[in-house]
N, C-alpha and C positions, 0 to 999 in steps of 0.2 A: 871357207865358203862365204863368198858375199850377200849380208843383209841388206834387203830392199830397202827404200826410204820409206815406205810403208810400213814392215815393221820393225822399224828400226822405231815409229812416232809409236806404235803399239806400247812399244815395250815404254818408252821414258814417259809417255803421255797418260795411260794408263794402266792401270794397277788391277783389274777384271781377269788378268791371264795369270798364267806361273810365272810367267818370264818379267813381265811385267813387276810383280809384287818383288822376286828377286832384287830387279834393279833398286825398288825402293826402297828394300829392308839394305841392300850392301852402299845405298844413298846416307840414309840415315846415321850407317855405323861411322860412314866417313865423316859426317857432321858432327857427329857427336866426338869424334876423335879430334877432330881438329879446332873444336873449342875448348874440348882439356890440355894442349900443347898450348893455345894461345894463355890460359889460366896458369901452367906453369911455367912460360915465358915470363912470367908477370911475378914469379918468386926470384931474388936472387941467388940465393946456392944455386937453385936448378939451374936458372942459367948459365951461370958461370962452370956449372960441370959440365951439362949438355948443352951447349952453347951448338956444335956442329951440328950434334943428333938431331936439336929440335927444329935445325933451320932446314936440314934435309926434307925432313918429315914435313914442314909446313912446306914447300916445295913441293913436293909430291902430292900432298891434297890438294896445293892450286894448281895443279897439272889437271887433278881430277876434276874440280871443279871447273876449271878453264875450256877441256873436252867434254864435259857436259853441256854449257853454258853454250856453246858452237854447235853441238848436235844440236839442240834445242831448236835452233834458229835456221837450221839448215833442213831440218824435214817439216819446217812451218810452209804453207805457201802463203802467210801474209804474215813475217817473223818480225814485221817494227811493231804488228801492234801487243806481241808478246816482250819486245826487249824496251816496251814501254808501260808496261802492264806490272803491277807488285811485284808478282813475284821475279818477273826477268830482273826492276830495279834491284828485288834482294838480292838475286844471283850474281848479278855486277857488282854490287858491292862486296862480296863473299871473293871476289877476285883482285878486283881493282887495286887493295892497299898492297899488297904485296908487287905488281908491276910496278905503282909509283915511288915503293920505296927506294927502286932502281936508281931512279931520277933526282931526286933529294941526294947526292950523295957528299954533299961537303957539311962541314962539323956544325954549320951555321943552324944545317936542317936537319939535327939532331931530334928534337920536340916534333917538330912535324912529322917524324918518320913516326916517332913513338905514338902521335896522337892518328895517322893511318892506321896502323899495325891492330890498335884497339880497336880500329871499325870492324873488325874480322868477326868482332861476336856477334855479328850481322848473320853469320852462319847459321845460328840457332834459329833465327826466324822461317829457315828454309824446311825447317820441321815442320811449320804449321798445316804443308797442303798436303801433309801424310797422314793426317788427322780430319775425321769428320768431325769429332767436339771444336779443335780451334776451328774447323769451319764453319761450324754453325753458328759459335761465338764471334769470328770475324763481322760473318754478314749482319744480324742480330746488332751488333753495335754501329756498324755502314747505317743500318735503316731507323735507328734510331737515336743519327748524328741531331738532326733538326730538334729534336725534345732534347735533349742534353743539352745542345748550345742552347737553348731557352733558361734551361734550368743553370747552367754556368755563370750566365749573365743577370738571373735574379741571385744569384748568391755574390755576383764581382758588386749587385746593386747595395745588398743586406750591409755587407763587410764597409764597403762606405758609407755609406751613412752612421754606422755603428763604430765605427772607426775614428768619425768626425766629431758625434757626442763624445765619445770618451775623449777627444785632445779638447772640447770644449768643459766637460767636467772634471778631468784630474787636471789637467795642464802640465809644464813643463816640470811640477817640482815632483811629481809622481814617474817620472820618464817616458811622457805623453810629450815628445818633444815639437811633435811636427804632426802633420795630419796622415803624410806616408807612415810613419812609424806608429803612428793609432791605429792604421788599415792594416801593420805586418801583427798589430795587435792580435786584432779582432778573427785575420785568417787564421794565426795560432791557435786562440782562444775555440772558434769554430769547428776547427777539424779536432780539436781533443790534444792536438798536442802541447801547449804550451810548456814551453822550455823553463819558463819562469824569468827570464831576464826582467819585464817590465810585468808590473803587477797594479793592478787599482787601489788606493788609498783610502778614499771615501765609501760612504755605504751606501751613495747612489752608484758611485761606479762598479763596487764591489754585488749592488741589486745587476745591473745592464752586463756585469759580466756572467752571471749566473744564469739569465736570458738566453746572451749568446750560448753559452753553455748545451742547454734546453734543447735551442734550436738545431745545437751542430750534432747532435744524438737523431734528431728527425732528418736533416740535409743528409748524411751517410747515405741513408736506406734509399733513398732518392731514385739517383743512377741505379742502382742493382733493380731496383722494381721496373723499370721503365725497359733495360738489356733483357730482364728476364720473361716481359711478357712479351715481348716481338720475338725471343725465343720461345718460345711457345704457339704463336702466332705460325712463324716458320717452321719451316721441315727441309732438312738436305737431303738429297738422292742419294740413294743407296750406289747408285753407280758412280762412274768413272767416267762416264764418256767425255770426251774434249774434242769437238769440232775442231780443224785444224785451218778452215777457212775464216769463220768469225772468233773463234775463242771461245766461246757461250759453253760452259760448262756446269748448269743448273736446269739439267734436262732430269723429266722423270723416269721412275723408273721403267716405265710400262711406255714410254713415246718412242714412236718410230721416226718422228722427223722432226729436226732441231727447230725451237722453240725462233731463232733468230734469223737465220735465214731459209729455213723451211725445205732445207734439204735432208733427205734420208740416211737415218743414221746407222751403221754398221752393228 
């Protein structure tokens, strides 16, 4: 029996029905199987034993992905601004390296098949719109790009300046060689990790690095304070619904007619 293109959008677009939630949960399981084939693609005994199995197998999931990625597009009545929208980009990308491996096929383009093949973990990202948590942490960090890039650019300022004193007080016999290699100091020193290669000599440098130190304990909490209160701020709908004409899928729960183009919603 043939599916209407109506709910045929039901079922992949939303997850409110049975039929719906199926699709997502047997969505899922495909994603998740086909980032442990691409992980043990990536050992060599396995591949060398299952060399054919796993190439089948990844075959088969870009089939599946391939016919989803086309349904999608084809029960859209405005489907460029969904296969320009995240998640169509993920979804292409979740296919794409596997058809251009085709193309690559002399020994020159060995690296580049390898370095496609790896964009496949691109997959996992296709987990996120099955999840209200990454969606609320998606958007949540979207609305609070402009305070982050503030806060990125007073720390790219701290780390120079901080960067430039220390190549002016240890100098080059401490391994303050240059004012770049003060700066890959100070971002070490800051984030907590220092590896220990270059280290302060003096006991002003050894004071300015204890500073940084100080400081990079307060920079961390930063970002999390600023994503956690616009989470907080926000709320995701408890629904599903996806307009199929605008896309606009941050309708509430209790609205009857989409927030974007102001048509009634099913």
């Amino acid at each position: 029996m043939a599916i209407s293109k109506e709910r045929l959008y039901t079922i992949i677009f939303e997850a409110d029905t049975a039929e719906g939630k199926c699709f997502d949960v047997a969505l899922i399981i495909v994603i998740l199987l086909s980032i442990i084939f691409v992980i043990l693609e990536s050992i060599d005994p396995v591949r060398a034993g299952f060399q054919i199995g796993l190439k089948i197998a990844e075959w088969v999931v870009t089939t599946l992905f391939t016919v989803e990625y086309l349904l999608r597009i084809w029960v859209l009545r405005r489907p460029w601004k969904y296969v320009k929208s995240f998640f169509g980009i993920i979804d292409l990308l979740a296919i794409l390296p596997s058809y251009l491996g085709l193309i690559f096929i002399n020994g020159q383009s060995l690296l580049v098949i390898r370095a496609l093949r790896l964009l496949r973990v691109f997959r996992i990202m296709k987990l996120t719109r099955y999840s209200t948590a990454s969606l609320t942490l998606m958007r949540a960090i979207k609305a609070s790009f402009e305070k982050i890039l503030v806060f990125l650019f007073c720390v790219l300022t701290i780390v120079i300046i901080f960067g430039t004193m220390m190549y002016l007080i240890e100098g080059e016999k401490n391994g303050f060689t240059n004012i770049p290699t003060s700066i890959y100091w100070a971002i070490l020193t800051m984030t907590t990790v220092g590896y220990g290669d270059i280290s302060p000599g003096t006991p002003l440098g050894q004071f300015l690095a204890s500073v940084i130190m100080i400081l990079g304990y307060g920079i961390i909490a930063v970002p999390t304070g600023i994503v956690t209160a616009q989470m907080i701020q926000k709320s995701v709908p408890g629904n599903t619904q996806v307009y199929p004409n605008c896309m606009f899928d941050k309708h509430d729960d209790d609205a009857h007619y989409c927030k974007k183009c102001g048509v009634k919603l099913d």
